[in-house]
PAMI-583170 format. One line per 3 residues: their letters; for each residue x, y, z of C-alpha. Coordinates in pm, whole numbers, plus 50000, padded with zeros to 5 digits. Layout:
# residues N
a) X/Y/Z | ... $
END
This chain:
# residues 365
xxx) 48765/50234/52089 | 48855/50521/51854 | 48592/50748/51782 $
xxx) 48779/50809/51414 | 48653/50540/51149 | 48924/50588/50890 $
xxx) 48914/50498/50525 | 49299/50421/50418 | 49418/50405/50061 $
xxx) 49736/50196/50051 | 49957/49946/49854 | 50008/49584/49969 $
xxx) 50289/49686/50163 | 50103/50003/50313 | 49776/49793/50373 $
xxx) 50008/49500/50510 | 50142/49782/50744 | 49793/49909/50834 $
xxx) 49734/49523/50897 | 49945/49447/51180 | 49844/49837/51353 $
xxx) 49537/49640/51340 | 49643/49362/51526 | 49879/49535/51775 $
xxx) 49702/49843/51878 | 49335/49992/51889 | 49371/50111/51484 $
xxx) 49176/50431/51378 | 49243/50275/51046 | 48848/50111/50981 $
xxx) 48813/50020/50623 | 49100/49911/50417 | 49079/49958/50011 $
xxx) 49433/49805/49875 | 49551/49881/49543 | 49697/49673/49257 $
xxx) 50085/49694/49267 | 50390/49559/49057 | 50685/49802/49173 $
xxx) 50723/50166/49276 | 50977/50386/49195 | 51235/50631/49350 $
xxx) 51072/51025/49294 | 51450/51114/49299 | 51570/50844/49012 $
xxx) 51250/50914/48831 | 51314/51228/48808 | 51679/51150/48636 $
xxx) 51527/50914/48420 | 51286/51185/48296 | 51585/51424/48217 $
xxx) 51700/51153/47962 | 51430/51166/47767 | 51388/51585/47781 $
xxx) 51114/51578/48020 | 51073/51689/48334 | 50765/51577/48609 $
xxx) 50542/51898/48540 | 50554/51835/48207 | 50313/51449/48275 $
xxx) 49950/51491/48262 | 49912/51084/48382 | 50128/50782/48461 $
xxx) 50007/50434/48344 | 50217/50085/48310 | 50106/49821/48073 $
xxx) 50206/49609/47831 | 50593/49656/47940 | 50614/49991/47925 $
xxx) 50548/50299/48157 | 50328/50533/47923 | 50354/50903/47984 $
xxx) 50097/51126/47893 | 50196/51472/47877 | 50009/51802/47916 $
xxx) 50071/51893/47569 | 49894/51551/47482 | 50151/51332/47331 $
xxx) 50248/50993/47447 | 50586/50889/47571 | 50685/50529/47614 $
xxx) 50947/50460/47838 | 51020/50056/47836 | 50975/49880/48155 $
xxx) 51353/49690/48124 | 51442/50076/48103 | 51220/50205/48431 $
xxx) 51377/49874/48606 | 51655/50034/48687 | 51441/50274/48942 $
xxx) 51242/50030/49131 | 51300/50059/49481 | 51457/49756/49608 $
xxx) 51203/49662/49861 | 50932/49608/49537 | 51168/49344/49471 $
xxx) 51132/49095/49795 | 50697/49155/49802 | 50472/48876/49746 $
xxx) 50160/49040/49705 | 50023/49191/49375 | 49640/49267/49495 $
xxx) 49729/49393/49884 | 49525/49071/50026 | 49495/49191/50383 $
xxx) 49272/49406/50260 | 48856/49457/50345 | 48901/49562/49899 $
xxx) 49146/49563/49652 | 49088/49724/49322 | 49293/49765/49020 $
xxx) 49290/49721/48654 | 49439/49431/48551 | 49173/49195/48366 $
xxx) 48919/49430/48354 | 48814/49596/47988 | 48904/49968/47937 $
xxx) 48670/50197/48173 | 48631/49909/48414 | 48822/49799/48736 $
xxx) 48896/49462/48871 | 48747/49440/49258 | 48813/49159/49477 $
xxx) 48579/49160/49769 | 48741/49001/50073 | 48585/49067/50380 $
xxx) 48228/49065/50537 | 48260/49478/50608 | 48407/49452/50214 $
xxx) 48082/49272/50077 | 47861/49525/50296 | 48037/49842/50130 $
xxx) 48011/49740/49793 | 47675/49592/49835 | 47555/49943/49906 $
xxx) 47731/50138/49668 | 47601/49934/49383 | 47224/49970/49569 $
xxx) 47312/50335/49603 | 47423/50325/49209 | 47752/50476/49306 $
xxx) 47910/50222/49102 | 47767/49880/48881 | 47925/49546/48847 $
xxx) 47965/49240/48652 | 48073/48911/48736 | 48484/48840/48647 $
xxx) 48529/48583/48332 | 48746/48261/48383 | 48953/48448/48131 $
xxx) 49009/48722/48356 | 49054/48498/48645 | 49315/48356/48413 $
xxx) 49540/48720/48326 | 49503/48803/48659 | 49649/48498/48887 $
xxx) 49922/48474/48586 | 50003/48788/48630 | 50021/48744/49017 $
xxx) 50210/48442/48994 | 50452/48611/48824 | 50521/48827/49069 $
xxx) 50548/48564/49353 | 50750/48349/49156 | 51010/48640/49078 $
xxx) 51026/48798/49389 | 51108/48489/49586 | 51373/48399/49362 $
xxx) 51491/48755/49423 | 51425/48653/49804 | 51655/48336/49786 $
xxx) 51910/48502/49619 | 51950/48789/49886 | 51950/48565/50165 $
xxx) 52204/48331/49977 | 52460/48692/49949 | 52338/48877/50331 $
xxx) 52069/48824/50576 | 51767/48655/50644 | 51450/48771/50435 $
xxx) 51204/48823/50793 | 50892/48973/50568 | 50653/48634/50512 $
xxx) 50910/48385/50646 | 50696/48123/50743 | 50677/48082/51181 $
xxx) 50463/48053/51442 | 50305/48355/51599 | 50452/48238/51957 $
xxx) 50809/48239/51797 | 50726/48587/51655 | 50576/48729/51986 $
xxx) 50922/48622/52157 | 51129/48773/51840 | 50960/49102/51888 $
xxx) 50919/49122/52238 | 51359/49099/52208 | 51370/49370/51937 $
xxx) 51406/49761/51931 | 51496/50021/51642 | 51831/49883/51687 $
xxx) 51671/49534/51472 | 51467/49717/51248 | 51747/49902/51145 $
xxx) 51980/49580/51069 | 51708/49367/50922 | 51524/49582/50744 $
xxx) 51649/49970/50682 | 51988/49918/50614 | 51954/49616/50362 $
xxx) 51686/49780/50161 | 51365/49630/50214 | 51236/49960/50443 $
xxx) 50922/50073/50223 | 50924/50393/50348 | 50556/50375/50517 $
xxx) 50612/50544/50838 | 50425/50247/51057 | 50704/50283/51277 $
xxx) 50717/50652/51326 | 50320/50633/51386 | 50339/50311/51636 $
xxx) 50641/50481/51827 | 50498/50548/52175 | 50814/50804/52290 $
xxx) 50858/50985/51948 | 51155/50923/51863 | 51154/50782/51521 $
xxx) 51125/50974/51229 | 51092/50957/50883 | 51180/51149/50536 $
xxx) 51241/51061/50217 | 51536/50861/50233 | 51486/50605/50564 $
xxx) 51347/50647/50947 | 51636/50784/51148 | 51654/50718/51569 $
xxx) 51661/51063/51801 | 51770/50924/52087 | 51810/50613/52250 $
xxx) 51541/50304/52226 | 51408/50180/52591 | 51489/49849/52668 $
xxx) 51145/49763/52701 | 50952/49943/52357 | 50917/49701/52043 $
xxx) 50654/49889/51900 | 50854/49963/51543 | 50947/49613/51504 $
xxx) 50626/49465/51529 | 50398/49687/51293 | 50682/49768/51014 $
xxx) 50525/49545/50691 | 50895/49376/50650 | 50956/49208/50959 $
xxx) 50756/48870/51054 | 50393/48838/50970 | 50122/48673/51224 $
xxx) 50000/48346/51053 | 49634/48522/51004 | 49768/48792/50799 $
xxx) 50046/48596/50647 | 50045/48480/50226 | 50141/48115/50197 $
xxx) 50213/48191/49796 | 49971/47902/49743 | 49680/48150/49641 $
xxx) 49800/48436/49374 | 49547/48665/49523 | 49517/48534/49846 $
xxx) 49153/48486/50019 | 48862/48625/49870 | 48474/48623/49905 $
xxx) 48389/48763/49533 | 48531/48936/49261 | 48376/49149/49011 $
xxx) 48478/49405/48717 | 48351/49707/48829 | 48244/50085/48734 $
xxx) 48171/50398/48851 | 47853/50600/48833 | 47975/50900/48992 $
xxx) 48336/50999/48911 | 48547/50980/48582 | 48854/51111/48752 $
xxx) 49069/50905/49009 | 49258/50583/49088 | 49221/50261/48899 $
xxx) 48904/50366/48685 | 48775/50606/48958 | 48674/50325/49160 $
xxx) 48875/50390/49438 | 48754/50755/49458 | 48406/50647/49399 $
xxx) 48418/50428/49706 | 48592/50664/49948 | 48265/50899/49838 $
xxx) 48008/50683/49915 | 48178/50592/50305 | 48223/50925/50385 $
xxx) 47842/51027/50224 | 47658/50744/50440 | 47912/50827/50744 $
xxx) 48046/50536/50774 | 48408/50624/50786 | 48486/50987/50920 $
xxx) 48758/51046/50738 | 49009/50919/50440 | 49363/50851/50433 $
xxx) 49506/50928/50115 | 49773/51044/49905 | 49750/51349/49705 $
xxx) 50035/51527/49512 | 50228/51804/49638 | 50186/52211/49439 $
xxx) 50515/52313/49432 | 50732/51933/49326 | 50509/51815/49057 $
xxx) 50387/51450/49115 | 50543/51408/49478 | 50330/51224/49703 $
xxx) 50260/51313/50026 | 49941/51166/50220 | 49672/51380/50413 $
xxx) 49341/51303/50614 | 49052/51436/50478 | 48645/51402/50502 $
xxx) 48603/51640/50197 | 48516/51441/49862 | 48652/51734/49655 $
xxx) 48960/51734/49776 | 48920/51313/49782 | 48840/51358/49371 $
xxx) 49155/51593/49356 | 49400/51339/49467 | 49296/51050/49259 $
xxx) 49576/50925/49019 | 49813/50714/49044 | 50150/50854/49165 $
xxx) 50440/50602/49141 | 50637/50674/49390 | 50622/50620/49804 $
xxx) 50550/50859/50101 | 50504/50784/50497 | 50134/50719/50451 $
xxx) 50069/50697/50847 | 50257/51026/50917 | 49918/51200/50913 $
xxx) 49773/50989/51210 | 50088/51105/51398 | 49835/51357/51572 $
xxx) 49592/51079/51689 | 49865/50884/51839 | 49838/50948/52183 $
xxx) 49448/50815/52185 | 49560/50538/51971 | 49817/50404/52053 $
xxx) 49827/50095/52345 | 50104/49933/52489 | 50193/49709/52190 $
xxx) 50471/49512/52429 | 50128/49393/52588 | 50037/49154/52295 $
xx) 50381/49065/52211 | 50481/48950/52560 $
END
């Protein structure tokens, strides 16, 4: 057992990665808070799209999408709306194939949609989820009231949405190239055989190369010889993949899902205990309302994570994401904001590996 308790911040795709590390090695990863997501975006595209409209990244104060457009608020103040049908053009092409809007394999998700200004919608969906929020509203980090049927209403519409689009997009890419793996619907024996037959070689056919890689870093963490790694175009091979290691294949969020972790698209937000429109007594700065900051506080203050896995925004390229470990709520508070673009989120648990990492070909055999 790991004697780190981490706290991870992550998208559905990140928490869905952070899912199966879960369920194929011993995880440092302990508490799970999942974000709201539509799309991301390329840094590199977004930055050309900002040149367009005279505006360059350390000229944005904040980033926010609503209402179909992606609303800029720069330092000086003023308020640029770029339309959504516009910003379309710099998704990157793995948004388009996910299923998930709330990250459902998480212990929390938070976001904004349905929720009035100032407040955030939670959706509580494990027993270590209802404990944690339980005590930070006991603790008055944060308060909470229940969700409307109204809000219940935006919110799965919203979701549905997004399922309904994305597997179209899914049909359509499997109708032009290959097989969609990411959700396909299979038994966990059939997977265990599929990935005890893969290597990089797979992950590279099935999932860099035709665009659905998001860029994560699971399978530069989970690699037990090193030799994946990861920038900010694709992970790239250094050297040759024993016969025998399948670690990559099995934790990347785009290959097959277990049945326990897997979204049937019958719920929009998957399983949940509770969910609740939420606010924070501490913090006014920070992701989603400050609710995600306000949380990682109150872990780290009672000790029961050690540590936070987050992503904060690099000095010198303004609004480049890069993630960090940290047990330090300043530097927590500093980082919150939403940054729409991607980074290897596990790259900072690369130094835990050895302790953490099993022999994944174990539970996959």
């Amino acid at each position: 057992m790991s004697e780190h308790r981490i706290a991870m911040v992550g998208t559905p795709c990140e928490i869905m990665a952070a899912s199966k590390i879960q369920h194929y090695t011993d995880s440092p990863i302990d508490v799970k808070l999942g974000l709201f997501c539509m799309e991301n975006f390329s840094y590199k595209y977004f930055v050309n799209l900002l040149k367009e409209y005279g505006l360059k990244m350390d000229d944005i104060e904040k980033f926010q999408i609503e209402k179909g457009f992606v609303f800029l608020l720069l330092k000086t103040k003023e308020i640029v709306k770029i339309p959504l049908s516009v910003a379309k053009r710099i998704i990157r092409k793995n948004c388009n194939i996910c299923v998930e809007l709330t990250s459902e394999t998480s212990d929390i998700s938070i976001g904004s949609i349905g929720s009035e200004d100032g407040w955030s919608t939670l959706i509580i969906r494990t027993e270590k989820g209802e404990e944690i929020v339980k005590g930070a509203i006991e603790q008055k980090f944060i308060e909470a009231k229940d969700f409307t049927d109204s809000q219940f209403g935006l919110l799965n519409r919203i979701a549905e949405s997004k399922i309904s689009k994305n597997l179209e997009t899914i049909e359509r890419r499997e109708f032009l190239a290959r097989p969609v793996l990411y959700q396909r619907e299979k038994s966990d024996d059939s997977i265990n055989k599929e990935f005890s037959e893969a290597s990089f070689l797979d992950l590279r056919s099935n999932v860099i190369d035709v665009g659905a890689c998001v860029l994560c870093g699971a399978c530069e963490y989970a690699c037990p010889h090193n030799l994946i790694t990861i920038d900010d175009t694709k992970p790239r091979m250094k050297g040759e993949c024993p016969e025998d290691c399948h670690a990559c294949f099995a934790v990347c969020p785009r290959t097959f899902i277990p049945a326990d972790l897997r979204n049937d698209n019958s719920k929009q937000i998957g399983d949940f205990k509770k969910v609740l429109t939420v606010k924070s007594l501490k913090h006014t700065q920070g992701q989603d309302g400050s609710i995600v900051t306000t949380l990682i506080d109150y872990l780290l203050s009672n000790e029961i994570v050690t540590e936070a896995l987050i992503v904060d925004k690099e000095d010198h390229l303004a609004w480049k994401p890069y993630a960090k470990l940290t047990n330090a709520i300043d530097e927590v508070v500093k980082s919150g904001g939403t940054k729409y673009s991607v980074c290897p989120v596990f790259k900072p648990l690369g130094d835990l590996k050895e302790e953490q990492v099993q022999n994944i070909d174990e539970g996959v055999n």
